[in-house]
Backbone as JSON Lines, residues from 0, in Angstrom:
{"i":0,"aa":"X","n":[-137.45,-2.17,-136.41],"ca":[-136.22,-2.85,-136.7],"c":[-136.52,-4.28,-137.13]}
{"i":1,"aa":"X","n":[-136.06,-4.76,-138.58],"ca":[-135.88,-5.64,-138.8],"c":[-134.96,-6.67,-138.18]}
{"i":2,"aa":"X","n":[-135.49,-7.86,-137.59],"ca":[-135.09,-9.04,-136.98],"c":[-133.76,-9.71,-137.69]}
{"i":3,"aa":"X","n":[-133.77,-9.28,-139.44],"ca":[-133.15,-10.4,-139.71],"c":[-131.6,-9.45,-139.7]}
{"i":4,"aa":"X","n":[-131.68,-7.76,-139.36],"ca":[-130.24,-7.27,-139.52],"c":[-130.03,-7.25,-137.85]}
{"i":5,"aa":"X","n":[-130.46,-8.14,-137.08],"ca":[-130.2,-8.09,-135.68],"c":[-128.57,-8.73,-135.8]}
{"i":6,"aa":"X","n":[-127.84,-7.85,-135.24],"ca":[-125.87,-8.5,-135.0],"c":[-125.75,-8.46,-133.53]}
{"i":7,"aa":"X","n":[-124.57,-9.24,-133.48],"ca":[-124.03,-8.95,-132.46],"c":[-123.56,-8.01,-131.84]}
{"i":8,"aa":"X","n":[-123.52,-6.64,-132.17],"ca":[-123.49,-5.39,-131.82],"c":[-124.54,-5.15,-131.53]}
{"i":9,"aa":"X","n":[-125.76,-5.38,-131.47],"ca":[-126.72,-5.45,-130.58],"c":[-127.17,-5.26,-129.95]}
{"i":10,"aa":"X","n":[-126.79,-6.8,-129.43],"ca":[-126.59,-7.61,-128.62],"c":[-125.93,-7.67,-127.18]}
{"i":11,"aa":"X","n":[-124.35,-7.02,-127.94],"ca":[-123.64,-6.39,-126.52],"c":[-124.32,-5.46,-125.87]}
{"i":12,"aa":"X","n":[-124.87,-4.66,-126.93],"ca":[-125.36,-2.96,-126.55],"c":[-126.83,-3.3,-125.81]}
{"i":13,"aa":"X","n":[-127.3,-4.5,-125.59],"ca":[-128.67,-4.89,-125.13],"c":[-128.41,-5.36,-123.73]}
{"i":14,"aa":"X","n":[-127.35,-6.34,-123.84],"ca":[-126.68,-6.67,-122.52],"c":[-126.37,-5.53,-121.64]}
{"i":15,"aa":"X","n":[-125.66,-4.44,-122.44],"ca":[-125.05,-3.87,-121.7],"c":[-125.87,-2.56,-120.97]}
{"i":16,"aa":"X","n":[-127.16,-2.32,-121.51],"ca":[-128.09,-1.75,-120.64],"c":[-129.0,-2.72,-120.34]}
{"i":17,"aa":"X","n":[-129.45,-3.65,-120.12],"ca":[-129.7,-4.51,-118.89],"c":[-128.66,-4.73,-117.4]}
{"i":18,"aa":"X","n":[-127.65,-4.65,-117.6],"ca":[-126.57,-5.0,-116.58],"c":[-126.38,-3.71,-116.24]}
{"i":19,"aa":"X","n":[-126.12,-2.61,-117.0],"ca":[-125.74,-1.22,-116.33],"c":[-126.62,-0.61,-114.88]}
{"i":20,"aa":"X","n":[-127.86,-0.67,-115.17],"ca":[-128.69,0.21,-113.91],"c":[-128.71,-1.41,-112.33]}
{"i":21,"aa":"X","n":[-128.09,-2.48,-112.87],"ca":[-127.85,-3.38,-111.65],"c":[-126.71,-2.43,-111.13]}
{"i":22,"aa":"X","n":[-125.54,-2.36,-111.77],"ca":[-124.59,-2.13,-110.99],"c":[-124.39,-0.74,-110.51]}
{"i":23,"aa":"X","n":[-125.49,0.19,-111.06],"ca":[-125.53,1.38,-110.62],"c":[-126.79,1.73,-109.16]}
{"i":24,"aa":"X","n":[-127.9,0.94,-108.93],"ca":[-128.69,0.46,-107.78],"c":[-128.05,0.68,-106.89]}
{"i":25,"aa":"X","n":[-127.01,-0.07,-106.74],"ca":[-126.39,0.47,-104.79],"c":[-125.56,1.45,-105.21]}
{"i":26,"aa":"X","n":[-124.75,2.41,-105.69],"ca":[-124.81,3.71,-106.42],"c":[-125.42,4.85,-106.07]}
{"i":27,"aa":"X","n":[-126.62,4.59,-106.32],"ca":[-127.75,5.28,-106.56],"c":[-128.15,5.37,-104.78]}
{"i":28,"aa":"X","n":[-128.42,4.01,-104.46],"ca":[-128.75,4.19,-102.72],"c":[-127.47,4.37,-101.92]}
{"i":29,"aa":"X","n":[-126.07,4.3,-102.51],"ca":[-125.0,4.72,-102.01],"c":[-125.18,6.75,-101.61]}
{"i":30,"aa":"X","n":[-125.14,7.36,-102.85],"ca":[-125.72,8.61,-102.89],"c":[-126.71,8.88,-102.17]}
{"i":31,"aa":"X","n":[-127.74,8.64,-102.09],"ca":[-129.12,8.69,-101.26],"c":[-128.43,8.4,-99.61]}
{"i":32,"aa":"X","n":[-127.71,7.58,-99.24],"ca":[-127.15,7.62,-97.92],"c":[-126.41,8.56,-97.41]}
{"i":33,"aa":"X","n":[-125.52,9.1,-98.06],"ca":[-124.75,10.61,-97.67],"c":[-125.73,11.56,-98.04]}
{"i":34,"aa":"X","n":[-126.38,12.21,-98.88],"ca":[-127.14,13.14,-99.38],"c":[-128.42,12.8,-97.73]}
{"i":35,"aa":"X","n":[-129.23,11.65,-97.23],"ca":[-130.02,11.64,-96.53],"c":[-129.95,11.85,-95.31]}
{"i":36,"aa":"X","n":[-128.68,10.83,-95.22],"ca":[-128.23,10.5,-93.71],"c":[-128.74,9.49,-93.18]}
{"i":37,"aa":"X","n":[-128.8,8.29,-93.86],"ca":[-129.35,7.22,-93.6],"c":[-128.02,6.25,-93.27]}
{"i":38,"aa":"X","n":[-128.57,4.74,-93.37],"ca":[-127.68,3.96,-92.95],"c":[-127.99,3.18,-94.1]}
{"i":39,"aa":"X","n":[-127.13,2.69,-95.11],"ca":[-127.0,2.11,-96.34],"c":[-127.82,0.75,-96.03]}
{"i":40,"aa":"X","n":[-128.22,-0.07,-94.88],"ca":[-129.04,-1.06,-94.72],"c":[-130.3,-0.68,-94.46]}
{"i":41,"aa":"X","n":[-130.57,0.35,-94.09],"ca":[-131.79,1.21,-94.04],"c":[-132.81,1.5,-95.68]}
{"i":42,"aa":"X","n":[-131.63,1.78,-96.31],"ca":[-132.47,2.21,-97.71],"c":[-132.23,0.96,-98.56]}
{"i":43,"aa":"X","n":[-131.56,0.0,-98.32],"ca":[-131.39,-1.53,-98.89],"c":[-132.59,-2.35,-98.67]}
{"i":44,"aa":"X","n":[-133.18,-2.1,-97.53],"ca":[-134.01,-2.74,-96.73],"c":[-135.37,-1.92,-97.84]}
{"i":45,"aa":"X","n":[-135.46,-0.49,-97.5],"ca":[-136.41,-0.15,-98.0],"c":[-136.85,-0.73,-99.69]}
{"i":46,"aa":"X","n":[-135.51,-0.76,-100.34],"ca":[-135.43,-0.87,-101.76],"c":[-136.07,-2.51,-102.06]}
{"i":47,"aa":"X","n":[-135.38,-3.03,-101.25],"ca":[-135.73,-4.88,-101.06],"c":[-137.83,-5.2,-101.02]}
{"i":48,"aa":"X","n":[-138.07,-4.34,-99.94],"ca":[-139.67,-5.05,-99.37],"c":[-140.38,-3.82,-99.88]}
{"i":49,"aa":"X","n":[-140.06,-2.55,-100.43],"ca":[-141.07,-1.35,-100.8],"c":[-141.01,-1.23,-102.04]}
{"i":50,"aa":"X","n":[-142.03,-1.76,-103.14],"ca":[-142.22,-1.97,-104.26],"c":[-141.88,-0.11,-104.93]}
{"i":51,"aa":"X","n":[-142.51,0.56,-104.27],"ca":[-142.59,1.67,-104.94],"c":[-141.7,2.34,-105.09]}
{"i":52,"aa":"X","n":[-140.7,2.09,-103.77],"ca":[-138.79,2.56,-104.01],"c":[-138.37,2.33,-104.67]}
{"i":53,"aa":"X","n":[-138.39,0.61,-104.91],"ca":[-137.84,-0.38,-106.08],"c":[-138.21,0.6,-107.43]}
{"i":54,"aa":"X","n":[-139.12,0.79,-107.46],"ca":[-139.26,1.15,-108.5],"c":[-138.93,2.26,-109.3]}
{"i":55,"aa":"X","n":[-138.96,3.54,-108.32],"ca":[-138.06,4.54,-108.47],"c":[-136.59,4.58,-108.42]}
{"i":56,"aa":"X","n":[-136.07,4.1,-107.48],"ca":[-134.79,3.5,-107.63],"c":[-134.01,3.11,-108.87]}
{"i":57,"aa":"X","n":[-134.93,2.15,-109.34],"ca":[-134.39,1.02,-110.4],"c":[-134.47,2.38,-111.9]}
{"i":58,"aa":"X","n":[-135.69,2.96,-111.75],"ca":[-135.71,4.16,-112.98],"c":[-134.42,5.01,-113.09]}
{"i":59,"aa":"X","n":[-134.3,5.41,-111.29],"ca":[-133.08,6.34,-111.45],"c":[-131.34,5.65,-112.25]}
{"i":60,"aa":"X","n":[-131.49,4.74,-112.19],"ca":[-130.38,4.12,-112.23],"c":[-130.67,3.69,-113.67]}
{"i":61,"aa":"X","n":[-131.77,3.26,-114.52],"ca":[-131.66,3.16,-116.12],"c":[-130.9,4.72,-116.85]}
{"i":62,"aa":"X","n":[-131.15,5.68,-115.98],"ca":[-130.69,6.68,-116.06],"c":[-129.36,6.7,-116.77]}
{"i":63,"aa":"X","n":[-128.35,6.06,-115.81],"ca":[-127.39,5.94,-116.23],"c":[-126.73,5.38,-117.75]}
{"i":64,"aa":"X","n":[-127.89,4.9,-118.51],"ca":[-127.71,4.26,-119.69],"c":[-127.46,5.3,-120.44]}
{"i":65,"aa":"X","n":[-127.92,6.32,-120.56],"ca":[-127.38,7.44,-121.42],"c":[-126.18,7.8,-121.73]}
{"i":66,"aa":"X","n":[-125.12,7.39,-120.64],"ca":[-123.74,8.02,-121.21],"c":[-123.48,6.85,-121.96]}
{"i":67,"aa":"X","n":[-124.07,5.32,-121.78],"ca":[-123.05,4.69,-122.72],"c":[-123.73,4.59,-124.08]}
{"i":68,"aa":"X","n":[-125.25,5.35,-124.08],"ca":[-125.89,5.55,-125.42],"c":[-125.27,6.94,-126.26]}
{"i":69,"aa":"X","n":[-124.47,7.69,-125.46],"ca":[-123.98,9.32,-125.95],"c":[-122.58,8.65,-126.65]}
{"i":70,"aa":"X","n":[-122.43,7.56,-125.4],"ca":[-120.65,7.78,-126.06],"c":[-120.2,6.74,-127.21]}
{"i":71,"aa":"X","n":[-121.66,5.39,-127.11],"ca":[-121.64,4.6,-128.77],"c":[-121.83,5.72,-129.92]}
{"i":72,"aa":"X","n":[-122.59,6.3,-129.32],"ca":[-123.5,7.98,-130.59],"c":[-122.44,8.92,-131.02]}
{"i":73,"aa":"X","n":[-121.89,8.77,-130.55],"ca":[-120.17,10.12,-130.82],"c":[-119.42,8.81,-131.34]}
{"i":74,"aa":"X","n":[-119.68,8.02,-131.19],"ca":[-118.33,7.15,-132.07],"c":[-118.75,6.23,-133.27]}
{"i":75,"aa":"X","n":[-119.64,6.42,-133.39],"ca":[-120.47,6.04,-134.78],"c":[-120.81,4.78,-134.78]}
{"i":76,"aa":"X","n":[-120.99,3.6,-133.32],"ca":[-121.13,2.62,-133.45],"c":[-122.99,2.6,-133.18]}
{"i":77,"aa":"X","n":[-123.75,2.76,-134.27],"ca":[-125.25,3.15,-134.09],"c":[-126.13,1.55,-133.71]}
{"i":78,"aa":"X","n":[-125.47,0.48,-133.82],"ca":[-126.15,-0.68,-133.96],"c":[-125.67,-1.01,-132.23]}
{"i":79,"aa":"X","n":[-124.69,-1.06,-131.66],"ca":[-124.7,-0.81,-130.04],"c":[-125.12,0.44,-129.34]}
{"i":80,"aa":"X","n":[-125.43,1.41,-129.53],"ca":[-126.51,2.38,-129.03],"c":[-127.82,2.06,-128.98]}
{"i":81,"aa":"X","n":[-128.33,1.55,-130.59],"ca":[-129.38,1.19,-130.54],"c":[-130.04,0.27,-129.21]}
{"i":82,"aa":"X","n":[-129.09,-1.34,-129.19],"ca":[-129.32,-1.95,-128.36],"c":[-128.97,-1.2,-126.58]}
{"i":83,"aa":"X","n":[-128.95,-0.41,-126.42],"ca":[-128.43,0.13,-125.14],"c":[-129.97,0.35,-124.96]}
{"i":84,"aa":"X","n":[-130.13,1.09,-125.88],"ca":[-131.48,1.78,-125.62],"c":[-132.74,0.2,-125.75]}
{"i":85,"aa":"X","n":[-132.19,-0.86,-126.28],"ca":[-133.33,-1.8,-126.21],"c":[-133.23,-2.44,-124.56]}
{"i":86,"aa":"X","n":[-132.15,-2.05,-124.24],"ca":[-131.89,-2.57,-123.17],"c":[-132.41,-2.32,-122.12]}
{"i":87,"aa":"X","n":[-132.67,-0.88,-122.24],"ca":[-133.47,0.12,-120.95],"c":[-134.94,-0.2,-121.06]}
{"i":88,"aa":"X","n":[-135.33,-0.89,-122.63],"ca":[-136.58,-0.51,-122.71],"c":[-136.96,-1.86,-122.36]}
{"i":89,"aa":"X","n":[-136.16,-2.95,-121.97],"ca":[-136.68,-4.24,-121.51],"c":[-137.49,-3.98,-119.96]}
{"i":90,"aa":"X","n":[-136.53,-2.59,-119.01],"ca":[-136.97,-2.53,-117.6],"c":[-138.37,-1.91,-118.23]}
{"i":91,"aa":"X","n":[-139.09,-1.23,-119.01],"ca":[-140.04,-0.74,-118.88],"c":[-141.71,-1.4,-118.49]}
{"i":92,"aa":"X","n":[-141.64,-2.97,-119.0],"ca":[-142.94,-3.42,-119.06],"c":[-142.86,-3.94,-116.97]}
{"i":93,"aa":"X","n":[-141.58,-3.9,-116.58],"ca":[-141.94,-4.29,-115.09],"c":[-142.49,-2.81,-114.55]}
{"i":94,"aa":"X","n":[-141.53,-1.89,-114.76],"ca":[-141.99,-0.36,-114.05],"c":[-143.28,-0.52,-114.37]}
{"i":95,"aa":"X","n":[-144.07,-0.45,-115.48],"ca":[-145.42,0.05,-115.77],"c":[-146.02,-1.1,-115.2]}
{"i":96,"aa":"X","n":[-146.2,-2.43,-114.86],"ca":[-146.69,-3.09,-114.14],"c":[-146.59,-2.79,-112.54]}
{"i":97,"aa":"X","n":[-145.79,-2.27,-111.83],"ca":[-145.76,-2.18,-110.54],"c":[-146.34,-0.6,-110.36]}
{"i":98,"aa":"X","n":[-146.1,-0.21,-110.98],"ca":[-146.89,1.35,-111.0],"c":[-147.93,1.28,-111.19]}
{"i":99,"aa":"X","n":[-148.45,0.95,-112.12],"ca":[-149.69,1.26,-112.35],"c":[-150.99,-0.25,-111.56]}
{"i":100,"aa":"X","n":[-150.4,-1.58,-111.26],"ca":[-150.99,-2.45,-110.89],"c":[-150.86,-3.06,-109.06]}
């Protein structure tokens, strides 16, 4: 992708998968508490000081970027999909650093 057709459609769509898998995180360990039988400060705690939860965690929840990459993709807005998907791919260079280092 050329830099110089970068818009503000984007932009939103870059924002808006960076911010999506935050607000889906306690979500995600919300589910994991009924499904486990834990105590929601229990797996908060874990998610907080256990790098390797964090890290799975945080994957499961980029997850969620897909419906708002399906539902820019069905409505023909391809330049905010795009960025959805740049968005997810910003979490990638931390995952592969804590995984693999």
């Amino acid at each position: 992708m050329n830099l110089r057709k970068w818009s503000l459609e984007h932009t939103k769509g870059a924002l808006l998968g960076i911010v999506t898998p935050l607000f889906f995180i306690p979500l995600v360990l919300l589910i994991l508490m009924w499904v486990q039988d834990y105590y929601f400060e229990q797996l908060w705690n874990k998610f907080v000081y256990v790098v390797t939860y964090r890290v799975r965690i945080t994957t499961i929840s980029i997850i969620a970027n897909l419906g708002w990459f399906y539902f820019f993709l069905n409505r023909e807005r391809y330049n905010v999909a795009m960025g959805v998907i740049i968005g997810s791919l910003i979490y990638a260079p931390y995952i592969i650093y804590v995984k693999f280092f």
